[in-house]
BALOBA-1460 file (C-alpha; in Angstrom, 3 decimals):
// residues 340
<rec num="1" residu="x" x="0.000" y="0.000" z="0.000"/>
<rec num="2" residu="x" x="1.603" y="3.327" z="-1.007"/>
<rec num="3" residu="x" x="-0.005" y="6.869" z="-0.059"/>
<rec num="4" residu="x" x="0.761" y="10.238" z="0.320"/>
<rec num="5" residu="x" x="1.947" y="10.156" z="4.373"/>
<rec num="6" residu="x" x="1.785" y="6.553" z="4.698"/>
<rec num="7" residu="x" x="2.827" y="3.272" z="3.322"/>
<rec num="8" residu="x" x="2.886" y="-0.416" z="4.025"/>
<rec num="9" residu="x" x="4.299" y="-3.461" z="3.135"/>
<rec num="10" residu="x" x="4.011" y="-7.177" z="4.227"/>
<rec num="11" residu="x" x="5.536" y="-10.318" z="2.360"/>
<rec num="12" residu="x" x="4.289" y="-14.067" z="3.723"/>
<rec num="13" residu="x" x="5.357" y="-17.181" z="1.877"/>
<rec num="14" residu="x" x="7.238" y="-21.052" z="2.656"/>
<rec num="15" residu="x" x="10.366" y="-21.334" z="4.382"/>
<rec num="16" residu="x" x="10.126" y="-25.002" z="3.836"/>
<rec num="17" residu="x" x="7.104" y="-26.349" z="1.937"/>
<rec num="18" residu="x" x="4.289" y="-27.798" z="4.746"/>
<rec num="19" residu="x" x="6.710" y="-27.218" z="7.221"/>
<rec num="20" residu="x" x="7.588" y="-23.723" z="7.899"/>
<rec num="21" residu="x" x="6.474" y="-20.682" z="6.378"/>
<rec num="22" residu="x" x="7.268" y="-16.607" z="7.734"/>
<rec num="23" residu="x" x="5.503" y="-13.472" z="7.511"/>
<rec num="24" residu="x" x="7.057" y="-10.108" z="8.080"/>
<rec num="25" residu="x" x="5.361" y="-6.071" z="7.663"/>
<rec num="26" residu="x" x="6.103" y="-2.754" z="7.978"/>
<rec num="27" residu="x" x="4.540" y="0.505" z="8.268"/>
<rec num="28" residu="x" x="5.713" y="3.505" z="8.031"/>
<rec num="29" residu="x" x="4.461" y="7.383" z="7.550"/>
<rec num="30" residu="x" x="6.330" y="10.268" z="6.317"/>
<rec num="31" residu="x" x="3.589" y="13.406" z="7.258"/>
<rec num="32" residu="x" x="6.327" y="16.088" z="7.847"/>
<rec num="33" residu="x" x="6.474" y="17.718" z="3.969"/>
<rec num="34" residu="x" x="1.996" y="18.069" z="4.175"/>
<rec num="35" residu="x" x="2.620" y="19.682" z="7.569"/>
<rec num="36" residu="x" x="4.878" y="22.130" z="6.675"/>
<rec num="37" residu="x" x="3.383" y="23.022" z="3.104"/>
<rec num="38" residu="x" x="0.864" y="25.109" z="5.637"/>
<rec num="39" residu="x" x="0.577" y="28.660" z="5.804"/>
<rec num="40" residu="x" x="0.432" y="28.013" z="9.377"/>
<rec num="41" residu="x" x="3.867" y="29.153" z="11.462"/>
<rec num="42" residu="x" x="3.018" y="27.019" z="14.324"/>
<rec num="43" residu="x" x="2.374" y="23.765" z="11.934"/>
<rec num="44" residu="x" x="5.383" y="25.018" z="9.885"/>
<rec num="45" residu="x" x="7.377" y="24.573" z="13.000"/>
<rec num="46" residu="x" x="6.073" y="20.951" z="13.959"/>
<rec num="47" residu="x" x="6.701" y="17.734" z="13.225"/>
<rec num="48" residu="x" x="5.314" y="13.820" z="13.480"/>
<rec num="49" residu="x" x="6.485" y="10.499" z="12.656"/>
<rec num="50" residu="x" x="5.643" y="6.960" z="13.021"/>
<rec num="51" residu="x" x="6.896" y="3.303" z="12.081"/>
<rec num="52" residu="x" x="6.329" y="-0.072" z="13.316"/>
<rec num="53" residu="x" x="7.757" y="-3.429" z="12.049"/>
<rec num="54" residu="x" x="7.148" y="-7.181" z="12.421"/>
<rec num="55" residu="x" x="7.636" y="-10.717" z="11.804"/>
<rec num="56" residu="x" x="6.729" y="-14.089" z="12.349"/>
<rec num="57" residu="x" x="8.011" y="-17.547" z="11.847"/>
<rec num="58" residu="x" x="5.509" y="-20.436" z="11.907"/>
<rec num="59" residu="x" x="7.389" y="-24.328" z="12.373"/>
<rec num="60" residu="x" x="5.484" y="-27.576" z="12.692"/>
<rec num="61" residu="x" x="8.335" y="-29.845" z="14.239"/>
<rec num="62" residu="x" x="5.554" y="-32.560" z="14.046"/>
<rec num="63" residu="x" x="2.187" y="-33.434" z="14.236"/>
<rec num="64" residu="x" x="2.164" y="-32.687" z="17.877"/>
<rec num="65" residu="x" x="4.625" y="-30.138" z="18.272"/>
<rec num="66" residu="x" x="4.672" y="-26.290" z="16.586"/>
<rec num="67" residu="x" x="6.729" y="-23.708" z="17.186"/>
<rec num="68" residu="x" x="5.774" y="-19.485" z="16.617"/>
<rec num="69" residu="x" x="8.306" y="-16.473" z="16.833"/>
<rec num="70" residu="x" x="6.832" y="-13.457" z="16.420"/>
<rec num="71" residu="x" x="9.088" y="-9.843" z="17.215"/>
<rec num="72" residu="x" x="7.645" y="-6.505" z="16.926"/>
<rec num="73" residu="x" x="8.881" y="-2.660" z="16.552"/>
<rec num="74" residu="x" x="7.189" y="0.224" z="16.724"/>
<rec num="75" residu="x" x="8.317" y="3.923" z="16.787"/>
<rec num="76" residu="x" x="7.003" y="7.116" z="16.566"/>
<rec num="77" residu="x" x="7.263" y="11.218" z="17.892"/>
<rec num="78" residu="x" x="6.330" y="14.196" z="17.408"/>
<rec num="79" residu="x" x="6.981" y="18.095" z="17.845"/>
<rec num="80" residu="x" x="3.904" y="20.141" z="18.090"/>
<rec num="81" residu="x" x="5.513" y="23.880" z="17.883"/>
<rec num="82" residu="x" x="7.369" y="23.279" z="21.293"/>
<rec num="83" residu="x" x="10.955" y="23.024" z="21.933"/>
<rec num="84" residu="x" x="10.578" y="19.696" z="23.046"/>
<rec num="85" residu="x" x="10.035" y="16.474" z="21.048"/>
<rec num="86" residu="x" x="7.551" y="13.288" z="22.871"/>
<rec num="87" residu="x" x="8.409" y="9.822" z="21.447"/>
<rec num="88" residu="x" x="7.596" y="6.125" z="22.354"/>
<rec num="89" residu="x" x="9.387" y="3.253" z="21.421"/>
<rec num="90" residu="x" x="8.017" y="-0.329" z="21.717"/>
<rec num="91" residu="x" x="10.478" y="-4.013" z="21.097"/>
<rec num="92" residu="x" x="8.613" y="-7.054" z="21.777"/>
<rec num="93" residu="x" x="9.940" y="-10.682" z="20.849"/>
<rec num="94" residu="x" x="7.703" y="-14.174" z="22.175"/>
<rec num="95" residu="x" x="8.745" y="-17.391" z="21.437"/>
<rec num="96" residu="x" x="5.506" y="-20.217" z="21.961"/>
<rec num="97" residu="x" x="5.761" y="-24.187" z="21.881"/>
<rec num="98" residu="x" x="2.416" y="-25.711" z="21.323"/>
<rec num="99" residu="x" x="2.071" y="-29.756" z="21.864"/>
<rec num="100" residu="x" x="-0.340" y="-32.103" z="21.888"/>
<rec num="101" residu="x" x="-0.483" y="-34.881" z="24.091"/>
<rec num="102" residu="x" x="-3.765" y="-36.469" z="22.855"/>
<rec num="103" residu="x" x="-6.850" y="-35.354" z="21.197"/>
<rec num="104" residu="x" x="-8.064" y="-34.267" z="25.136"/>
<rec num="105" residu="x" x="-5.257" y="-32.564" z="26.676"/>
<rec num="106" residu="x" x="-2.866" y="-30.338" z="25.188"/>
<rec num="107" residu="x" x="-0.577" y="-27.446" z="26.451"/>
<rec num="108" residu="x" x="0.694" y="-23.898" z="25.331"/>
<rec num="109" residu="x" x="4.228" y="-22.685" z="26.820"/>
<rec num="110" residu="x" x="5.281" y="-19.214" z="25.774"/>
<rec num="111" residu="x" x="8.705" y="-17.078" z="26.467"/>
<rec num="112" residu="x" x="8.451" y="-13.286" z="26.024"/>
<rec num="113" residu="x" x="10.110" y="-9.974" z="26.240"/>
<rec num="114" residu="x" x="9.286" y="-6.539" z="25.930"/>
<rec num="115" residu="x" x="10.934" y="-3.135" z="26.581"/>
<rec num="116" residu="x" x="8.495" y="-0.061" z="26.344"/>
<rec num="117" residu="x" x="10.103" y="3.699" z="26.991"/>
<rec num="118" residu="x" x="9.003" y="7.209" z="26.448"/>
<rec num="119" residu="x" x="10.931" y="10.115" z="26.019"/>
<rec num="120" residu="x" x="10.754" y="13.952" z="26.659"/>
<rec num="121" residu="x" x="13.942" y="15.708" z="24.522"/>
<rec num="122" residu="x" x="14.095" y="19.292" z="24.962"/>
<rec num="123" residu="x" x="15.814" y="21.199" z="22.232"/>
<rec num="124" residu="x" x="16.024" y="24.213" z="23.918"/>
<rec num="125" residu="x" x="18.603" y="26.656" z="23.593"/>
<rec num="126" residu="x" x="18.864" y="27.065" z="27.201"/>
<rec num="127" residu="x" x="18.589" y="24.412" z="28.627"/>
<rec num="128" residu="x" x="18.918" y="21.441" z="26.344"/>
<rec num="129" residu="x" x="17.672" y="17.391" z="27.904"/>
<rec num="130" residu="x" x="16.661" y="13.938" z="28.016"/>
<rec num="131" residu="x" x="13.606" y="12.470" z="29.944"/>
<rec num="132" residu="x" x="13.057" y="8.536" z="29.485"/>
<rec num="133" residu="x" x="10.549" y="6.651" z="31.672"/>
<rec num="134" residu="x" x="10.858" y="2.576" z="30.787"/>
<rec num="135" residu="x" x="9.603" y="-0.608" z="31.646"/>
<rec num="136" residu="x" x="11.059" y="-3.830" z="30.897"/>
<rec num="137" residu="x" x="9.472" y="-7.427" z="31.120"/>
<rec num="138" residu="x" x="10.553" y="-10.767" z="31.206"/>
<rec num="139" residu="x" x="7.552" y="-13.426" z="31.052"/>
<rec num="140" residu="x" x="7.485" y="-17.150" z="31.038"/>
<rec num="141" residu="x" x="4.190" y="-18.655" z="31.041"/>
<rec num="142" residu="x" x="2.600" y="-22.537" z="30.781"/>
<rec num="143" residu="x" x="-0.800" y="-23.430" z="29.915"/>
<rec num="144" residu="x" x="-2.199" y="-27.010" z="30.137"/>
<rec num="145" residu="x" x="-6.059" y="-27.458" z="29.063"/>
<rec num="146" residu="x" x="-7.586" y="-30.998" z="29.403"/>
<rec num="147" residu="x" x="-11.112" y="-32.157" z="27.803"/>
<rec num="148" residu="x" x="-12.801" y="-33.923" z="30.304"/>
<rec num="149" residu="x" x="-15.169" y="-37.100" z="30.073"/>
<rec num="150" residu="x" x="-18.242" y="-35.302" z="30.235"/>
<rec num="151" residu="x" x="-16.805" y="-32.738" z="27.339"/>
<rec num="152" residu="x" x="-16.312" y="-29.991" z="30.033"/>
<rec num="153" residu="x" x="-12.892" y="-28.095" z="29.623"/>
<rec num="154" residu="x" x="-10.469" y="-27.245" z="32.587"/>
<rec num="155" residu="x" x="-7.255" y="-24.812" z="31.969"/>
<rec num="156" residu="x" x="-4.640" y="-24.587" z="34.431"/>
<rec num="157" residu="x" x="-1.561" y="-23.001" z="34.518"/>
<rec num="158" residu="x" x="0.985" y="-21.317" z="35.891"/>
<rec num="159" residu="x" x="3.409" y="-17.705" z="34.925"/>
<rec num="160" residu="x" x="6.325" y="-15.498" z="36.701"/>
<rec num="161" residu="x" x="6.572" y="-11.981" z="35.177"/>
<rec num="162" residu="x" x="9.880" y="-9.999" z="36.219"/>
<rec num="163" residu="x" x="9.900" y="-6.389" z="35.535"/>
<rec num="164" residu="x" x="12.733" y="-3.640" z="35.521"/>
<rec num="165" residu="x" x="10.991" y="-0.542" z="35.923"/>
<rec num="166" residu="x" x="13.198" y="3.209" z="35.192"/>
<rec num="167" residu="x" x="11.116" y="5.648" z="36.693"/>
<rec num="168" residu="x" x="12.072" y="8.571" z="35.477"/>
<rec num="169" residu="x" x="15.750" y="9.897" z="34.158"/>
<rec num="170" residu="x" x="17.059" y="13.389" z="33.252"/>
<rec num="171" residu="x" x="20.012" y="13.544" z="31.183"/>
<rec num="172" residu="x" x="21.581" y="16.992" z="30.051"/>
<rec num="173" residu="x" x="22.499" y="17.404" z="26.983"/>
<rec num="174" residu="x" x="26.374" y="18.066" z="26.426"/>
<rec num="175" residu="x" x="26.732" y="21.442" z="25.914"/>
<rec num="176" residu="x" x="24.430" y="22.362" z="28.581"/>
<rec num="177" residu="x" x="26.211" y="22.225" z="32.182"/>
<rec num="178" residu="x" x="23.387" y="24.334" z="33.934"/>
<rec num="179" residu="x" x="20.556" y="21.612" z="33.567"/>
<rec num="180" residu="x" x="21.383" y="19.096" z="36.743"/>
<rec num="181" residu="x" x="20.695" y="15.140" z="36.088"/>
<rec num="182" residu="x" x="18.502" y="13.230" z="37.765"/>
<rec num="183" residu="x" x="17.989" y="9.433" z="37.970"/>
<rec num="184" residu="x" x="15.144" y="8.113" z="40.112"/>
<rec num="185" residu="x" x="15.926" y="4.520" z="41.348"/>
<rec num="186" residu="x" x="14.805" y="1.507" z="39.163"/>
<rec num="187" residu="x" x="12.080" y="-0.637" z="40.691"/>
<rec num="188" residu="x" x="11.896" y="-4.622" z="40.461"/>
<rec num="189" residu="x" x="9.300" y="-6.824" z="41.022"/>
<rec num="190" residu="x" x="8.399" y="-10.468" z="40.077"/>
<rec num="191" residu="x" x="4.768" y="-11.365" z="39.919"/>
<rec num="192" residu="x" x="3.961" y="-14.985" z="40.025"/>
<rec num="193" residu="x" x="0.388" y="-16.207" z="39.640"/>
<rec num="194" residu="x" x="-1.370" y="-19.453" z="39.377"/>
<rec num="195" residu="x" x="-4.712" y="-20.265" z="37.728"/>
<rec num="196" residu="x" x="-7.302" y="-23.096" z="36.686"/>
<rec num="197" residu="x" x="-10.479" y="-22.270" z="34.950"/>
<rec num="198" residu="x" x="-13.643" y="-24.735" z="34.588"/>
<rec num="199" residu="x" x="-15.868" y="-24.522" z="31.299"/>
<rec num="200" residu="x" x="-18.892" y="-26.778" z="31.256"/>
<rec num="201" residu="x" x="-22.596" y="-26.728" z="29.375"/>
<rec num="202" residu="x" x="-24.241" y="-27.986" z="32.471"/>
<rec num="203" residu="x" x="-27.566" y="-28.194" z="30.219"/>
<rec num="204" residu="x" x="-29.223" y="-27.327" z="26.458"/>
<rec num="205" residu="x" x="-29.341" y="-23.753" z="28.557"/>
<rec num="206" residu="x" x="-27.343" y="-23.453" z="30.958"/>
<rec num="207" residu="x" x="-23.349" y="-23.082" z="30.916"/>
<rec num="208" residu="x" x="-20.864" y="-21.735" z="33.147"/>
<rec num="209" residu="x" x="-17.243" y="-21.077" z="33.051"/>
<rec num="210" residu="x" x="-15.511" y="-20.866" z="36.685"/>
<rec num="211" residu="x" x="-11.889" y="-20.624" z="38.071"/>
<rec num="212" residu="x" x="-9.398" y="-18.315" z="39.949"/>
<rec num="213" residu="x" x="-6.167" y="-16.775" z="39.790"/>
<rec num="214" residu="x" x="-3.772" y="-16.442" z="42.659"/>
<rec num="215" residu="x" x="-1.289" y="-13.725" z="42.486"/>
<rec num="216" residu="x" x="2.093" y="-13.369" z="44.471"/>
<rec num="217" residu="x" x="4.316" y="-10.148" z="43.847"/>
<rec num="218" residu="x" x="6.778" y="-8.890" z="45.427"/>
<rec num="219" residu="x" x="9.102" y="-5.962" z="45.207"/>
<rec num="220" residu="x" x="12.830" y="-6.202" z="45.628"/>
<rec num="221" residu="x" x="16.240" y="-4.579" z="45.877"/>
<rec num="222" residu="x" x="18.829" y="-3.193" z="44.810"/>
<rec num="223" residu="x" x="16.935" y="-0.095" z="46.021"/>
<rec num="224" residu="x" x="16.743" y="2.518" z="49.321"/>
<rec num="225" residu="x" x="13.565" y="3.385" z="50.932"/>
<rec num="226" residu="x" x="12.702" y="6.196" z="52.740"/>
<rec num="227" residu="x" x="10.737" y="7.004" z="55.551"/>
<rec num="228" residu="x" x="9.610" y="10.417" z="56.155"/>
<rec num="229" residu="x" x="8.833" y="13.363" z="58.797"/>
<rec num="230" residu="x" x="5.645" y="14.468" z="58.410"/>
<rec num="231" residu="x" x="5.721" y="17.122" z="61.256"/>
<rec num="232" residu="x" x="8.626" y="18.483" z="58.895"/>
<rec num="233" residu="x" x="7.360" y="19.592" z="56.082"/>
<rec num="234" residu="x" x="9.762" y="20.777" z="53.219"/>
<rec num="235" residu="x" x="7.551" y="23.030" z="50.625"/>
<rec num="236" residu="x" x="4.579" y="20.200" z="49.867"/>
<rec num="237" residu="x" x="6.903" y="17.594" z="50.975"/>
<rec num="238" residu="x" x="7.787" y="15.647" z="54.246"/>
<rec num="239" residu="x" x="11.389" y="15.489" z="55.248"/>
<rec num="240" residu="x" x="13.099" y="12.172" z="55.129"/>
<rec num="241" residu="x" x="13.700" y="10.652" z="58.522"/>
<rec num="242" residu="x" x="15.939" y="7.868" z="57.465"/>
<rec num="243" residu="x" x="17.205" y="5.608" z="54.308"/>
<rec num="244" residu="x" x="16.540" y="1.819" z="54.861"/>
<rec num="245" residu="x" x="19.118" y="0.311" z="52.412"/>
<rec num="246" residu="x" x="17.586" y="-3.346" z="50.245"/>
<rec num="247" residu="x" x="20.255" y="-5.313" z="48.603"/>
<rec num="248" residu="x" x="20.369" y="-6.742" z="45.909"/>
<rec num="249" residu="x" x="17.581" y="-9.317" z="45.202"/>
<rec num="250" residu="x" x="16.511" y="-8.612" z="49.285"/>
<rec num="251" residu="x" x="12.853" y="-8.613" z="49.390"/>
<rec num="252" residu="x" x="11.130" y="-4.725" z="50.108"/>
<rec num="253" residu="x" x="7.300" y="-5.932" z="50.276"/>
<rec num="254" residu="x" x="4.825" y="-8.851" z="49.268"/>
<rec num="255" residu="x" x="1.761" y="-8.659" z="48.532"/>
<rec num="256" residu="x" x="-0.668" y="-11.479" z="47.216"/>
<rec num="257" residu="x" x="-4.671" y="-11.827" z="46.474"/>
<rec num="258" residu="x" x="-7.240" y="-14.182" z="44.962"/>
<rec num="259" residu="x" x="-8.849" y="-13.528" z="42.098"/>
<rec num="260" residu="x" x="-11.990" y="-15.355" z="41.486"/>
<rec num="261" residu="x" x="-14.384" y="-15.085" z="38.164"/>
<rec num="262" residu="x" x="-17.547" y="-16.539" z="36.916"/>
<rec num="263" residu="x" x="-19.685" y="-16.511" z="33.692"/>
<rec num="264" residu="x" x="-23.011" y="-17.763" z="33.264"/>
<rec num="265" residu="x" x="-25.077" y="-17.818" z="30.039"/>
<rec num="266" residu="x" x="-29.147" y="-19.221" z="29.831"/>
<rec num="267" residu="x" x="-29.793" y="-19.610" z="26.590"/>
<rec num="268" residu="x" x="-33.413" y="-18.500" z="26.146"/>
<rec num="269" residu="x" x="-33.489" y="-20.201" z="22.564"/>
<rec num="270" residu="x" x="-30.984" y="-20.828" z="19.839"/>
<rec num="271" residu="x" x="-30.901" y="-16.756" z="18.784"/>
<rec num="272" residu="x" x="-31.263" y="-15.491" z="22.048"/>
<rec num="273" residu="x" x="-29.381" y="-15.366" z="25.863"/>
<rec num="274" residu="x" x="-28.160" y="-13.878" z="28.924"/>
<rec num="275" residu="x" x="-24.660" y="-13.549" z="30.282"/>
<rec num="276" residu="x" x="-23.694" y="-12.541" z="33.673"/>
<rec num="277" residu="x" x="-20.569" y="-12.485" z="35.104"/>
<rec num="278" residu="x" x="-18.325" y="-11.294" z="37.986"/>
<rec num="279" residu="x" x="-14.784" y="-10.817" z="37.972"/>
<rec num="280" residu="x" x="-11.812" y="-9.243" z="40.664"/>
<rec num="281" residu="x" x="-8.597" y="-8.251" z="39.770"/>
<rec num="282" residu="x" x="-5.419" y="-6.890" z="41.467"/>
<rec num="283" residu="x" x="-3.174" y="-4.477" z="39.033"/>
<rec num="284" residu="x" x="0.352" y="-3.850" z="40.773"/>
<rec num="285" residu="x" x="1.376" y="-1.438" z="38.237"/>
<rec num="286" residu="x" x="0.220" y="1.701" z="38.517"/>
<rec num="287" residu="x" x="-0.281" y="4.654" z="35.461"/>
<rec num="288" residu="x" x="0.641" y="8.039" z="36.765"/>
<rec num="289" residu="x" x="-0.808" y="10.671" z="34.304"/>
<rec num="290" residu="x" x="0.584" y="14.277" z="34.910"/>
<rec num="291" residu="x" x="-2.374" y="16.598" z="35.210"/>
<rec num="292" residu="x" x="-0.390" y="19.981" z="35.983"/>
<rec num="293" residu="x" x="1.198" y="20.717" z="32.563"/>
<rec num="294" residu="x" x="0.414" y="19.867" z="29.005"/>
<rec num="295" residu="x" x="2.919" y="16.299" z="28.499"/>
<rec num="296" residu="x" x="1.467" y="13.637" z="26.850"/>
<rec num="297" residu="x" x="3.626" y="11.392" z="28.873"/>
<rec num="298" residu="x" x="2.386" y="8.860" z="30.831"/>
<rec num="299" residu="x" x="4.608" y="7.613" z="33.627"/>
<rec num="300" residu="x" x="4.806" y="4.560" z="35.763"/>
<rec num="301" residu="x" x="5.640" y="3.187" z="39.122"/>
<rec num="302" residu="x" x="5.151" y="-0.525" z="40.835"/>
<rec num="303" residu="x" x="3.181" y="-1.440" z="44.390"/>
<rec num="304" residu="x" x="5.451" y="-0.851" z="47.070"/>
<rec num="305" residu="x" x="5.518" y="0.318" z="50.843"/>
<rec num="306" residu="x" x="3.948" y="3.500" z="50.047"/>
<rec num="307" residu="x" x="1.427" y="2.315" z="47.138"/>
<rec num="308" residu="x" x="-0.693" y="-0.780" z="47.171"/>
<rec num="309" residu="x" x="-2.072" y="-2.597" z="44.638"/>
<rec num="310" residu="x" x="-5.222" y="-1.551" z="42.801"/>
<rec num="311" residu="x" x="-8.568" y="-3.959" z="43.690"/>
<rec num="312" residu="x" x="-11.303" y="-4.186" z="41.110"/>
<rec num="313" residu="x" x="-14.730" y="-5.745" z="41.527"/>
<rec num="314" residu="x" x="-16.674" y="-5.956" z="38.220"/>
<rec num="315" residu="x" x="-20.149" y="-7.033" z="37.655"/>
<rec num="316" residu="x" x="-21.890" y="-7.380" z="34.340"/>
<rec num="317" residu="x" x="-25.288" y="-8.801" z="32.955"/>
<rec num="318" residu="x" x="-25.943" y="-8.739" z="29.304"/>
<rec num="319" residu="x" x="-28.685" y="-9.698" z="26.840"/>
<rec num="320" residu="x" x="-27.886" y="-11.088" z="23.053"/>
<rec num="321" residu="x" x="-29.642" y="-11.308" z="20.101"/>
<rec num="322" residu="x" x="-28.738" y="-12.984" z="17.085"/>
<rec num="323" residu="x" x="-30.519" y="-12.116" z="13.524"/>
<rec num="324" residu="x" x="-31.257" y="-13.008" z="10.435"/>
<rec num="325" residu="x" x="-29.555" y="-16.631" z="10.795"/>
<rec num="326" residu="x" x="-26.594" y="-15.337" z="12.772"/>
<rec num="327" residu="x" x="-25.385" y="-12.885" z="10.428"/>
<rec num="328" residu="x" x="-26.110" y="-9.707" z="12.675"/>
<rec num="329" residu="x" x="-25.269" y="-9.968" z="16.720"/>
<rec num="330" residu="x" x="-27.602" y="-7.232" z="18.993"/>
<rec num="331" residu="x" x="-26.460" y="-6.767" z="22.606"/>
<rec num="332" residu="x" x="-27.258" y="-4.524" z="25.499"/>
<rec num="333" residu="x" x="-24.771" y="-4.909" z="28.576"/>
<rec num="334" residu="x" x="-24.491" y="-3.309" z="31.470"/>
<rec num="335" residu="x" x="-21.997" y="-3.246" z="34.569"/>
<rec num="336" residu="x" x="-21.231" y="-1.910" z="37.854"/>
<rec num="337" residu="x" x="-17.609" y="-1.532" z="39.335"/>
<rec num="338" residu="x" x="-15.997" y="-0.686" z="42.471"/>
<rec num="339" residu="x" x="-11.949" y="0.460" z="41.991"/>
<rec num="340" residu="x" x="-9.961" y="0.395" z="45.403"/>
């Protein structure tokens, strides 16, 4: 595909005939000569930019075994009239081994990576810098699913999720000695849940699907927590009492929580049904979104002493309609939930 500020590409084909086969894509957009074609000074002075690539590789070992890697990056910035330039920058890579056992029980283990950052670059003639805010993850996860007798399906499975979190880092730019760095200290945690989940058509109407997930997570060092002086304050700020010092890979906090869900559907007649469900979470990484000044950053920070981990109770209750022999779906859903 070929336009004016965007274009496109992706080529699929055999790597070896009925055994292997890859697919990779790009995009890419180029919006910068429209922009400044403008009689507008401000537009004149901005600019944008965006690409993404990825690719896949398919491999059937055998007839029970398969094999997918799949990477992906994605780019893009932009420069609205400011002296600063935003960008985001996104790498993933996953590597998944599916096998079959027998035609009732199968299982799904997957390897992954992915490093997400955003920046803040000031051009300024001033007072010329560097922001980045990053998160990287390290996931391996294993998936087992068994058929049962009475053709009811149970998933179990287990996952550990390590994450390297930057905060927040300010680094002058050369020629400018009178901006001062900063570096905020990195935050790592390993999350490590458990799950099983229970689907079953208990009747021509009724099904249900059941199950929980148990979290662990816990936060952990190299890092140095404060405690502060609250009858001290410095500006908006409490004074730090003391430094508690965490080594490396010494534990800071735990936390842990079950998560249990449930789905229900009556089927009222072959077009028509109900679903209602309920559902709690726990989310131990938190979005920080900076109301005070005009960034379209978004910045983030992990459960700790100070900040607990996000609850979230959801209930829902839905009606569907199917028409004209499946071909059009109608819903109406509605839910209620309660954040902590």
């Amino acid at each position: 595909g070929l336009g004016l500020i965007s274009s496109r590409l992706t080529v699929e084909g055999p790597i070896v005939r009925n055994r292997s086969s890859y697919l990779i894509g790009g995009r890419f957009a180029y919006p910068n000569w429209l922009v400044k074609a403008t009689d507008n000074i401000s537009l004149q002075n901005s600019s944008a930019s965006f690409r993404d690539f990825t690719g896949r590789i398919f491999h059937t070992i055998n007839d029970n075994n398969y094999l997918t890697a799949s990477a992906y990056h994605g780019y893009d910035d932009f420069q609205l009239a400011t002296d600063s330039v935003f960008s985001w920058s996104t790498t993933n890579f996953s590597l998944k081994w599916d096998h079959t056992f027998h035609e009732k029980r199968f299982s799904t283990l997957t390897f992954s990576n992915s490093n997400y950052s955003s920046e803040v670059h000031s051009v300024s003639e001033i007072e010329g810098f560097t922001y980045l805010n990053s998160i990287r993850n390290a996931s391996v996860k294993f998936e087992l699913t068994h058929v049962l007798a009475d053709e009811s399906k149970l998933i179990t499975g287990a996952e550990s999720n390590a994450t390297l979190l930057e905060p927040g880092k300010k680094t002058p730019a050369d020629e400018y000695e009178n901006v001062v760095p900063e570096n905020m200290q990195d935050q790592r945690s390993l999350e490590s849940p458990v799950f099983i989940q229970w689907d079953k058509d208990v009747s021509d109407k009724w099904s249900v699907s059941a199950g929980f997930r148990y979290g662990y997570f816990i936060r952990f060092g190299k890092e140095n927590i404060y405690t502060f002086d609250y009858t001290r304050m410095e500006g908006r700020y409490p004074s730090i009492a003391d430094t508690i010092p965490h080594g490396s890979g010494e534990i800071i906090q735990r936390y842990s929580g079950l998560e249990p869900r449930i789905s229900v559907r009556y089927l009222i007649n072959p077009s028509s049904s109900v679903k209602a469900s309920y559902y709690r979470g726990f989310q131990y990484m938190h979005l920080i979104s900076n109301t005070s000044s005009t960034t379209p950053q978004d910045y983030w920070l992990t459960s700790g002493p100070y900040l607990k981990p996000q609850t979230g109770d959801q209930y829902s209750l839905g009606f569907f309609q199917n028409l004209h022999e499946n071909r059009y779906e109608l819903s109406l859903e509605g839910f209620y939930k309660n954040i902590t």
